[in-house]
Structure formats: C-alpha cells, structure tokens
C-alpha positions as CSV (number, residue, x, y, z in Angstrom):
1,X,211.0,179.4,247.1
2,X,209.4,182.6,245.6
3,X,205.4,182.5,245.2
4,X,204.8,183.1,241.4
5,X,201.9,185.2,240.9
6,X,198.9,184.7,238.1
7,X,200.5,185.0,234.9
8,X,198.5,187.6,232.8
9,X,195.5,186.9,230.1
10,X,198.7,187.9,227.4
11,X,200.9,185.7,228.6
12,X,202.2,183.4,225.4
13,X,200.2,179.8,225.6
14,X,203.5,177.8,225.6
15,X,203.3,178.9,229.5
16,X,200.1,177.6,229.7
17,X,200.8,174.6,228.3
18,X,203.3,173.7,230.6
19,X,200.7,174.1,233.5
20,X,198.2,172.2,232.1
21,X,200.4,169.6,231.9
22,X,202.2,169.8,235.0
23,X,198.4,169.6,236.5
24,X,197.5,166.9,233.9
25,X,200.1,164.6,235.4
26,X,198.5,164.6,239.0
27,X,194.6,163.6,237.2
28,X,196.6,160.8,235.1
29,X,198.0,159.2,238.1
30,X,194.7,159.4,239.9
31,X,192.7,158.1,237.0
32,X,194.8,155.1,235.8
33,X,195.1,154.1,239.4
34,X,191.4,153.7,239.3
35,X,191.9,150.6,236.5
36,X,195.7,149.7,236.6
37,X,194.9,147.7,239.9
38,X,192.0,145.7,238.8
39,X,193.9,143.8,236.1
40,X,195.7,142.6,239.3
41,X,193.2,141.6,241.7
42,X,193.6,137.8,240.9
43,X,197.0,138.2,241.8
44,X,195.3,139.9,245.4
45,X,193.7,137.2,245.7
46,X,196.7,134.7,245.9
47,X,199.0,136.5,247.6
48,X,196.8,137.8,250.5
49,X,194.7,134.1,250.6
50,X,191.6,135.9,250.4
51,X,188.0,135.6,248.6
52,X,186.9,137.3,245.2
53,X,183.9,139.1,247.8
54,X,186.6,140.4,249.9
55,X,189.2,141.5,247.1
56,X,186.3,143.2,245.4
57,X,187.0,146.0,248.3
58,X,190.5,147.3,247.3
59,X,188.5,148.9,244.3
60,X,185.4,149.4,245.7
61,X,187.5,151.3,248.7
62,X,189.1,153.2,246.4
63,X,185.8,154.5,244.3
64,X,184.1,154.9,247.7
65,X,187.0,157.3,248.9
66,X,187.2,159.5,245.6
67,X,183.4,160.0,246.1
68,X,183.5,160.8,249.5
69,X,186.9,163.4,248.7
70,X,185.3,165.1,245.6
71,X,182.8,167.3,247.6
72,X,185.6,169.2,249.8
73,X,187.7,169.9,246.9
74,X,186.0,173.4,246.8
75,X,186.0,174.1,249.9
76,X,189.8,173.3,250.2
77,X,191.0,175.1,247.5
78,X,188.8,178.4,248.1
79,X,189.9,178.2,252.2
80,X,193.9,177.2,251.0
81,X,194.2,177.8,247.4
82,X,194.2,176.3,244.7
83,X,198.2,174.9,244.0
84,X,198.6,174.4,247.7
85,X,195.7,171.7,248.1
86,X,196.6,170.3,244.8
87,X,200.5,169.5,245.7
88,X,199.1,168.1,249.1
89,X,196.6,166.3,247.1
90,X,199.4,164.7,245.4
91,X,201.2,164.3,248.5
92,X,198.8,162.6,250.2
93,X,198.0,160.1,247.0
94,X,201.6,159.1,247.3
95,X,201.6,158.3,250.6
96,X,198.4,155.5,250.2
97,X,200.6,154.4,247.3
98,X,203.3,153.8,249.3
99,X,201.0,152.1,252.0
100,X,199.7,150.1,250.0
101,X,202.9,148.3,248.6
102,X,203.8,147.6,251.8
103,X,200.0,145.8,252.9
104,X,200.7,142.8,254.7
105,X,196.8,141.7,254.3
106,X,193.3,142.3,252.3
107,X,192.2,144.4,255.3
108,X,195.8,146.8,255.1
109,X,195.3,147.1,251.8
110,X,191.5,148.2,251.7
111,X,192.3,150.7,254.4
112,X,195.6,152.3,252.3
113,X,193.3,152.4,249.5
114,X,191.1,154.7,251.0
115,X,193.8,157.2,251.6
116,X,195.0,156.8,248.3
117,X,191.3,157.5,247.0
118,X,191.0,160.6,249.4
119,X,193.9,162.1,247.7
120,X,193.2,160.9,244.1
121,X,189.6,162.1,244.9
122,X,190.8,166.0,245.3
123,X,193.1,166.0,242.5
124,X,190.9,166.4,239.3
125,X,188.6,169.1,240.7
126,X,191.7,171.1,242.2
127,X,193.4,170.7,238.5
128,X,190.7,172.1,237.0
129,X,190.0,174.7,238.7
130,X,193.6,175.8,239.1
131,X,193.7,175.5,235.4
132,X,190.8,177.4,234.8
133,X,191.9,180.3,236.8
134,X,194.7,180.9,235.5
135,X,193.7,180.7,232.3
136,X,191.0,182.9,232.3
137,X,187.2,182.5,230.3
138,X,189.0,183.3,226.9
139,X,191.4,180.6,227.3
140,X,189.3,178.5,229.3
141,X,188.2,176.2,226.3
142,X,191.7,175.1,224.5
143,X,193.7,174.0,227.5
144,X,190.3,172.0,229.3
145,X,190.5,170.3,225.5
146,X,193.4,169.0,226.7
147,X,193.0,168.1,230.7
148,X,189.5,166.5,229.9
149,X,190.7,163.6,227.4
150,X,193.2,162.2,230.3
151,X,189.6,160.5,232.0
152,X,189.0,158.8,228.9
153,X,192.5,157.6,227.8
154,X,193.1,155.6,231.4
155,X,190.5,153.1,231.3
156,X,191.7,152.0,228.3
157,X,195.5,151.9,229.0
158,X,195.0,151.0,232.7
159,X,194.8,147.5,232.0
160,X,197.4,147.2,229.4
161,X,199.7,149.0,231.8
162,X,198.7,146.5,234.7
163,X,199.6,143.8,233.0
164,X,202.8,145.0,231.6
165,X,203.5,145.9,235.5
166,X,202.7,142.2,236.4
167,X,204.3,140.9,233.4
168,X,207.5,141.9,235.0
169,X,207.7,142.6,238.6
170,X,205.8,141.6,241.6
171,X,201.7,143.1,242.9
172,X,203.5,146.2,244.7
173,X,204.4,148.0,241.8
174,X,201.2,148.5,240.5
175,X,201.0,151.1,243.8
176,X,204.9,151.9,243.3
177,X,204.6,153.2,239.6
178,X,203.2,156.3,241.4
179,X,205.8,157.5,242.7
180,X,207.8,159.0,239.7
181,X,204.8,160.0,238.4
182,X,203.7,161.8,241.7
183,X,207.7,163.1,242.7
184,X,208.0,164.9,239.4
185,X,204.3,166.7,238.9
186,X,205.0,168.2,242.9
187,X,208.7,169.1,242.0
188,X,207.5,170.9,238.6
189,X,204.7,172.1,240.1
190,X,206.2,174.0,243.1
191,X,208.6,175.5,240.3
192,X,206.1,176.4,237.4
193,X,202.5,176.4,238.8
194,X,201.5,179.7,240.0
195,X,199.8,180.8,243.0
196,X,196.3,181.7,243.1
197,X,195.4,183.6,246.1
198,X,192.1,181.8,248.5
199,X,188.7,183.2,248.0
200,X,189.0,186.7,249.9
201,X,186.3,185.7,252.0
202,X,186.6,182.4,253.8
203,X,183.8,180.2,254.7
204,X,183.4,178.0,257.4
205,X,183.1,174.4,256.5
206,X,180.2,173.1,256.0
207,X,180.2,170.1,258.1
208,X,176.8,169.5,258.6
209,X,176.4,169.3,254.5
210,X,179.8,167.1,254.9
211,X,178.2,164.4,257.2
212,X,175.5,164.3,255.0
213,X,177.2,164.5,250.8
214,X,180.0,162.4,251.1
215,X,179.1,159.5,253.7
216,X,175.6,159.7,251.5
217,X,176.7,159.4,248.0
218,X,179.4,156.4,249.9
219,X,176.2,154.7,251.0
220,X,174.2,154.7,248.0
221,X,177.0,153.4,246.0
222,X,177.8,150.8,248.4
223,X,174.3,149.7,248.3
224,X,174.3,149.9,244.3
225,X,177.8,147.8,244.3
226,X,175.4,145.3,246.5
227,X,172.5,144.9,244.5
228,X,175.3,143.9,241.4
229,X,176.1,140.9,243.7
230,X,172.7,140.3,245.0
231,X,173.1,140.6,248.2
232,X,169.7,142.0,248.7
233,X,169.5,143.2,252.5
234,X,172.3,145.7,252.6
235,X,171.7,147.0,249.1
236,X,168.4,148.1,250.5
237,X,169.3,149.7,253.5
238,X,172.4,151.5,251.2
239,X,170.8,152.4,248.7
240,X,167.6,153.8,250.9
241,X,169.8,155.3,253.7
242,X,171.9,157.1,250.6
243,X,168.9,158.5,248.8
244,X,167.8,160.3,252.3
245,X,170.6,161.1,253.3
246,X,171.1,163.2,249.7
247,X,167.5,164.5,250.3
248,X,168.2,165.9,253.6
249,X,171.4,167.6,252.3
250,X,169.5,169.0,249.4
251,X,167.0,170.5,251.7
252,X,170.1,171.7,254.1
253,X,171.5,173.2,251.0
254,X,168.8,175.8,250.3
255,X,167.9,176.5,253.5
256,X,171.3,177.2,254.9
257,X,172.9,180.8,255.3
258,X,176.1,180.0,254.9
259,X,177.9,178.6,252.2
260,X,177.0,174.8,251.5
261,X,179.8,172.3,250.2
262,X,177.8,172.1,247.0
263,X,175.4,174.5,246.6
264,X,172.1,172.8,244.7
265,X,171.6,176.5,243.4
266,X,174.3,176.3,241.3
267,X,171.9,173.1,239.5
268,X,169.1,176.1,238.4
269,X,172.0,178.7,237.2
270,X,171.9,178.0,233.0
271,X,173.9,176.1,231.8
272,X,175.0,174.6,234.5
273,X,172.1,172.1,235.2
274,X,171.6,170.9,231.5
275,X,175.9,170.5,232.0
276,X,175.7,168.7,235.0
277,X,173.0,166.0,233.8
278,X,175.0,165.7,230.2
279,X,178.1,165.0,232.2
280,X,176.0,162.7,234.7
281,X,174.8,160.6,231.7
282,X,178.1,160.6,229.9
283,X,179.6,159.2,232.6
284,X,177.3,156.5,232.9
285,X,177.9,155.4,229.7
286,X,181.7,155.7,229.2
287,X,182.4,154.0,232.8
288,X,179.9,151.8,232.4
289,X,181.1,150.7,229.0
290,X,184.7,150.5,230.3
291,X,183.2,147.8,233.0
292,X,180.8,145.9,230.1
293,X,183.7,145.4,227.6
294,X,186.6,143.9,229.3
295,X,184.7,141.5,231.3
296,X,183.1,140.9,227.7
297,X,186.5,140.2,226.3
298,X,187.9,138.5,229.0
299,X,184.7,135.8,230.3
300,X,183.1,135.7,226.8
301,X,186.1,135.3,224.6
302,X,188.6,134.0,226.8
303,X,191.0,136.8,226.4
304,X,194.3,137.7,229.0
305,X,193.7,141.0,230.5
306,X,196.5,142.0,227.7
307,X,194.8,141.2,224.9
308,X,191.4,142.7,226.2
309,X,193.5,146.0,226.9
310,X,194.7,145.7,223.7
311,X,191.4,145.6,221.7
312,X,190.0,148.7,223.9
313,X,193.3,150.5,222.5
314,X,191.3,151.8,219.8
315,X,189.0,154.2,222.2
316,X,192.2,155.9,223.5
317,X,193.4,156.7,220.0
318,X,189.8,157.9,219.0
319,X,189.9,160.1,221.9
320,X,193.3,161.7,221.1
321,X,192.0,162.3,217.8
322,X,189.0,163.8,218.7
323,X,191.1,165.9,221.6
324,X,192.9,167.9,218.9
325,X,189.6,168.7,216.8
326,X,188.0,170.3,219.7
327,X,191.3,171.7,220.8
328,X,191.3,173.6,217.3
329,X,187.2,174.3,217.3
330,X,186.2,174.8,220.9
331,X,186.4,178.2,220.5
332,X,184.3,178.6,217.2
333,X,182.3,175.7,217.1
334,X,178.9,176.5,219.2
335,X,179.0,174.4,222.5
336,X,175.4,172.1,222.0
337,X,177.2,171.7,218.3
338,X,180.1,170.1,219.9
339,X,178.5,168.1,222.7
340,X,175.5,166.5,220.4
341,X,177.7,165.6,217.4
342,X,180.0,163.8,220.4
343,X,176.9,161.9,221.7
344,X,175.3,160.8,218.0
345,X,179.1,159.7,217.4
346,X,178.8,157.6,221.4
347,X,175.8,156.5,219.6
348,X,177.0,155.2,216.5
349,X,179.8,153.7,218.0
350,X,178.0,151.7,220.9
351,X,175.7,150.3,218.5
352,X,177.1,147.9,217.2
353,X,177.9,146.0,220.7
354,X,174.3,145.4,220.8
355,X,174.7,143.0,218.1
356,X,177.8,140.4,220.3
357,X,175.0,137.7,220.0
358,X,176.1,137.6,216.6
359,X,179.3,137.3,216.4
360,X,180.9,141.0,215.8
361,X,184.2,141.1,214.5
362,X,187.3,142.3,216.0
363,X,188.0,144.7,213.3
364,X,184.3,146.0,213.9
365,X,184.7,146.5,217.4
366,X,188.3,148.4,216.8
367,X,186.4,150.9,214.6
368,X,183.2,151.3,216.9
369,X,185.3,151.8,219.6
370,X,187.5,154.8,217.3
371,X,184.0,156.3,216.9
372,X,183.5,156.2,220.2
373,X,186.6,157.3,221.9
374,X,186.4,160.0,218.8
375,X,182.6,161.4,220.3
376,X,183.6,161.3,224.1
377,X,186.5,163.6,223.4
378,X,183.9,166.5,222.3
379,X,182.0,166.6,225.2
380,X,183.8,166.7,228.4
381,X,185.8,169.8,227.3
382,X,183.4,172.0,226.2
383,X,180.9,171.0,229.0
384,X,183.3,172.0,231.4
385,X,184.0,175.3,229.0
386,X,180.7,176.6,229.2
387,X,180.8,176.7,232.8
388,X,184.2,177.5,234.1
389,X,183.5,180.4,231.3
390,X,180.6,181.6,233.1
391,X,181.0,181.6,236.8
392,X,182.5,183.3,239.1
393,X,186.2,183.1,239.3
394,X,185.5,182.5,243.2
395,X,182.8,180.0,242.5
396,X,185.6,177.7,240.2
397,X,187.2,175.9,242.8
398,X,183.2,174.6,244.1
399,X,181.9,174.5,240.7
400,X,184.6,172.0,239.8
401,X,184.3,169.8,242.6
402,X,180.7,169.7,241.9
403,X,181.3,168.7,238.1
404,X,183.3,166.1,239.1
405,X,181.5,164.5,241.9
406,X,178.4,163.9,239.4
407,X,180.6,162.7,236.6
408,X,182.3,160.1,239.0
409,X,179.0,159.4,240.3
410,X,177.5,158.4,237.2
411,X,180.2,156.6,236.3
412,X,180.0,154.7,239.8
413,X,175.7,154.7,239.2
414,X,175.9,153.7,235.6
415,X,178.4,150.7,236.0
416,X,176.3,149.2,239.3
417,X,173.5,149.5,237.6
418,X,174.8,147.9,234.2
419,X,176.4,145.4,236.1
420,X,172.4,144.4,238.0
421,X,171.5,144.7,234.3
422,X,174.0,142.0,233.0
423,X,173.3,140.0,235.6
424,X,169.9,139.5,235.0
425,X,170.3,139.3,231.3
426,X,172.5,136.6,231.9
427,X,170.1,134.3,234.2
428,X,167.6,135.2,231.2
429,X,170.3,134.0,228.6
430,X,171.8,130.8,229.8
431,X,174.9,129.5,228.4
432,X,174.5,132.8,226.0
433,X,177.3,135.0,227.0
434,X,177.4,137.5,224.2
435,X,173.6,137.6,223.7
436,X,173.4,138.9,227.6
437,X,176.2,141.5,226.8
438,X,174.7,142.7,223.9
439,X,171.2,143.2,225.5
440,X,172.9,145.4,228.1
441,X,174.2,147.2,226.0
442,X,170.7,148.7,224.6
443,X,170.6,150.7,228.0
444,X,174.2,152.0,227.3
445,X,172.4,153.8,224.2
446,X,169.7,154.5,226.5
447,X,171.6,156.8,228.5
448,X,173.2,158.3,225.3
449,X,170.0,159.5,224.1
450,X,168.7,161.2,227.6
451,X,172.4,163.0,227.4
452,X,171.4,164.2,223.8
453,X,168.0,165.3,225.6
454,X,170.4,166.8,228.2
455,X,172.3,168.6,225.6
456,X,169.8,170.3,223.6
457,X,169.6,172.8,226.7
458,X,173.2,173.8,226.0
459,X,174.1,177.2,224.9
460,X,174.3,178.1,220.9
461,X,177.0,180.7,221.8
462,X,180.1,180.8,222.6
463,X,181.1,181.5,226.5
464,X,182.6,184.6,226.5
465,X,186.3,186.3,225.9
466,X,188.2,187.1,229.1
C-alpha cells in the first residue's frame, strides 16, 4: 500500500477528524480493558478455582505492564514512527487478548495480561503524539478535546459493558470484544492515518534508564498495591526498592549524554512541570474516585455490578458535555482559565461524597457526579494543549509518553493509597460503611486542591498558532 504523507496545516478538519478517531479507537480499547475485566473477576475466581489474593493479579498484571510500557513509547515512535508503533501497538494488544481467552489457569491468564498491558501501555502516548503531529500547534487544542475525554468515559462504562458481556456469553469475551474493535482501527488506520517520518536523528535506547523507570515505577506500585492489603513486608521492600530505583534514574537522567527515555529536564521547561503535577494529581483523584465509588455502591449498598455502572453513568455524560465546551473554547479560553474552573467543578462535585455517612441520595450522587465528569473534561485537553503546543515536534513522541506515564501513575498512586486510606477508616468505623467512604473521600478533595495549587502555574495565554 502507498505511504500517505502529512496532510498539510490547510487541510479541511473533516480529515482530521477521521484520524483522531481512527487513533481514538486504539486508546478506547486499551482503556475499557483496564475496567471491563474487573466486573468479571468473581467469575475468575470460579472458573479457574482460585483465591481473591491470587485473582487480584490479572488486573494488577495488567496496570503493572501499562506502567512498565508507557516509558518506551517515545523512544519507539521517534526510532520507528509514529503510525507504525501504533498499528503494532494494536497488534500486539490483540494478540494478549486473544491469549487471554484461551487461559487454561490464573497463572496463563496473569502472564497474557501482561502482554496485553505492554501493548495497551504504548497505545495512548503513540495516539497522541501521532495526533499531535499531524495536526500541528494551531490545531493541536480541538482534536486533543476530543482524544482526552475517551480516559474518562471507560471507567464509567467498563463495568456496565462487563456485565452486559457476562450477562450473555461466557468470561472469554470480555478479552474477545477486542478484536473488532482492534481489526477495524489497524484496517482504517493503515488506509487513512498518515505517515510521520522517525526523528532524523536516532538515539540509542536508553537501557540503562529502562532497567531503572519501568521495573521501578512496577516495584513501587507493587509495593503500594501491598500496603492496601496489609501485607506489610513486601510493601516495604516495594515501595523502598521503587523510590531508589526512581532516584537513581533521576540522577542517570541529568547526568547522561545521550538521550534519556524520559528526560527530568523536560520537568523544569514551563509549563510543562506545573502540567505534569496537575495531570499527576488529576489522576489521583479521578482513578482513585473510580476505585472508591463502585466498591461503595457495590459492599455498602448492595448493588450488582450493573446497577453500580449504572449510577456512575452520570460522569460519562458530564464528561461528553464538558468535551464539546472545551472543544468549542480551547482555543480562546486562557489555559489556567480552563483547567481551574475544571478542578473547582472536581471540587464541587466530590463534595458531596464526603457526606455517605448520612445517607446521600441517588439523585444527589447522579448530579455530583455530572459536575464532576463535566470539570474532568476541561483539564486533560488543554493540559496536554499547552504542551504538545509548545515543544518540539521531535520531542512529541517522548513528551507524550512522559504525560502519560505520570497520569497513569497517579491514577495507580492515588487509588493504592485511597484504598490504605479506606482501609483504615474502616477498622476506625466499625460496622460504619458509608461513614469510612465518606471520610476518604476528604483526601479525594485534598488532592483537588494541590492540583488547583498546580494549576495556578499554568499559562494565561494561548499556546501559539501553527
């Protein structure tokens, strides 16, 4: 087939459109892959004879391989390009989904869930970048508008799509759903993704930084995930052996003379580290919220995994909402306009859940949840505009993958530590169940307001035209 070249900065946005959502499909498939399974774990459970401590590892495996993957997205797509390593991203996602219908045990399974991570773990980064490319700074802001509300729709619809899936057909298909998905975003790709050409000047990997990054930030989350189940010994020795093992590639990272998977300069370079700890935060509290309100629904009230997916419905519409206000303002509303009126709206809406102890009505929690899904929609996307609007085209590819690795690790942070939170508000409340909830809760707002602190370092102006 004939490599397409870059379309041009004139090009009609009906073109870009379609890339964004052919590029779209491969981050939906990754994301609600990350929640469609965990509605079905029980199910694990039977099937495979095993115990809740071992099932816990087909989505622990998974998280652990996206956050091991997310650091060589740069390096892939600057050494490869950007469509190639995304379509083999895809490719290699469908193939762990494939692997893992066919698991004949717990172990199988946990082991094709970690290619299936790998690949899910390249594909956001890649997309964006890609995507960001091709569209160029002046165009930058509308189509991210778009990409970035696909993270926060598939929490909420993963479970209701998992137990749809179960529902009606046996535990495999929550891997098998995949494939159309996966078949049709490589066959549209191939056809109306162009090509952007590798960074003229390839870099060696940096494996050193590799040994260090991934199997580091793997570690520390490991031991996090470990403390939420008290099981004191190797949470220690995780989390300690992940915290030097980040410290050492930090100091590898300034010192080196080559190119570093991700450079910690790139943290001092305005706006990129007030970005990064906004997005850091932000993921805390959405992923972390996403954990807190289901279990919520589902130990405290007694709901089915349906009905809890139902009630977080509410976020999803919010966010779609909210997607097509800052897909019409993004380019004349100021960026730390956007990003704090997003966060005071996080706010508004999370408050509320502090209060389960008292009885909060359903109809309550479907509007607080509107609010909220309304305020995460205006941050991601001009976060991610400001940057991509301001680097480098060469630097894209590793900016992304650095964007991305700290939003999915706080996300992965936030929820093992709000899980050791509700654990120990739970000893401290007894028979309580809501009370506990709603006192963990208070740190969800916590981390909303040191995002707003992030925030206020944002840019007032626009990123420029390109």
């Amino acid at each position: 087939m004939t490599e397409q070249t870059a379309p041009p900065a004139e090009r009609v946005d009906r073109e870009l459109l379609r890339i964004a959502f052919i590029l779209v499909l491969g981050t939906f498939m990754a994301s609600l892959d990350a929640t469609i399974v965990s509605v079905g774990l029980d199910r694990l459970t039977e099937e495979f004879d095993a115990s809740v401590a071992e099932i816990q590892w087909v989505s622990t495996a998974y998280l652990l391989a996206i956050v091991a993957a997310v650091p060589a997205s740069g390096w892939l797509a600057g050494r490869f390009g950007g469509r190639r390593t995304w379509i083999a991203a895809v490719g290699l996602f469908l193939i762990g989904s494939v692997l893992c219908a066919s698991a004949w045990s717990a172990t199988s399974l946990i082991v094709f869930r970690v290619i299936q991570g790998i690949g899910g773990g390249l594909l956001p980064a890649t997309g964006q970048a890609l995507l960001a490319r091709v569209a160029g700074p002046g165009r930058t802001g509308k189509v991210i508008s778009i990409v970035a509300v696909v993270p926060l729709l598939s929490p909420v619809f993963g479970p209701l799509a998992g137990g749809s899936v179960l529902a009606v057909a046996s535990w495999p298909w929550l891997f098998l759903i995949n494939l159309p998905i996966g078949i049709a975003a490589v066959l549209l790709a191939r056809r109306y993704v162009p090509v952007v050409p590798p960074a003229s000047q390839r870099t060696a990997f940096d494996l050193r930084g590799a040994l260090l990054l991934s199997p580091g930030l793997a570690v520390l989350v490991y031991g996090l995930t470990e403390v939420a189940h008290d099981r004191m010994i190797p949470a220690t020795i995780g989390v300690v052996a992940g915290v030097v093992m980040l410290t050492a590639f930090t100091v590898h990272g300034l010192r080196t003379r080559g190119t570093p998977l991700v450079d910690p300069r790139l943290f001092a370079r305005p706006p990129f580290g007030a970005a990064a700890l906004a997005l850091v935060v932000l993921g805390a509290s959405v992923f972390g919220t996403m954990f807190l309100l289901p279990l919520y629904f589902q130990s405290g009230r007694g709901m089915s995994a349906w009905e809890a997916g139902l009630l977080l419905a509410p976020q999803g519409l919010g966010a779609a909402a909210g997607s097509v206000l800052v897909n019409r303002t993004i380019t004349k509303v100021a960026p730390r306009t956007l990003v704090v009126t997003g966060i005071v709206l996080i706010l508004a809406g999370t408050a509320p859940f502090t209060l389960l102890g008292h009885g909060v009505p359903d109809a309550v929690i479907a509007a607080a949840l509107v609010v909220r899904g309304f305020g995460m929609s205006m941050i991601g996307a001009p976060v991610m505009n400001i940057v991509y609007s301001r680097i480098e085209p060469e630097q894209l590819p590793r900016a992304a993958g650095a964007l991305n690795l700290l939003n999915t690790v706080g996300g992965s942070v936030g929820t093992a530590a709000l899980a050791v939170i509700l654990q120990d508000r739970l000893a401290a409340r007894g028979t309580d169940i809501a009370a506990a909830f709603g006192d963990t809760f208070w740190w969800v707002l916590g981390f909303c307001l040191f995002a707003a602190a992030a925030a206020t370092r944002l840019p007032r102006t626009q990123p420029r035209k390109g």
